[in-house]
Steps between C-alpha positions, in 0.01 A plus 500: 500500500219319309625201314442459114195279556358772740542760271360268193168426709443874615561593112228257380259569795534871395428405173196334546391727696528824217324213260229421719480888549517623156226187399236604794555880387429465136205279608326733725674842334473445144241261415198664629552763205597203224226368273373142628578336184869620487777209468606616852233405717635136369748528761271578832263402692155639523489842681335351834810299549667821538362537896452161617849377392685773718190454768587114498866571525442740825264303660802223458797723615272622786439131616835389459644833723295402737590118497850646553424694796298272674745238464819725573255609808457128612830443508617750709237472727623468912377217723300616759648467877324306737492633898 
């Protein structure tokens, strides 16, 4: 069974994850059709920020997957026999 402090740190990590959602939705969903000098676009970036940010944050998780492999690969590597 998950402990208290398990189930704490899934909760917020779910959390943050339907706010980060929800904020990256509205910005690429709704804003398009809001006028440009609406109070809201306060609160976001400008629109080209919408595909390098997530671009920038594959390129990332794609580097850091492979890290992990390569390194989980390295270490499980056999010696070679010599005849």
């Amino acid at each position: 069974m998950a402990t208290g402090v398990d189930q704490a740190v899934g909760s917020s990590l779910v959390l943050f994850s339907l706010l980060l959602f929800t904020y990256y939705s509205v910005w690429v969903i709704i804003l398009p059709f809001v006028e440009g000098d609406h109070v809201l676009h306060q609160y976001f970036l400008p629109r080209e920020y919408s595909v390098i940010l997530p671009g920038i944050a594959a390129v990332t998780l794609l580097l850091c997957v492979g890290a992990f492999i390569a390194l989980i690969m390295w270490k499980n590597r056999k010696p070679k026999k010599v005849d």
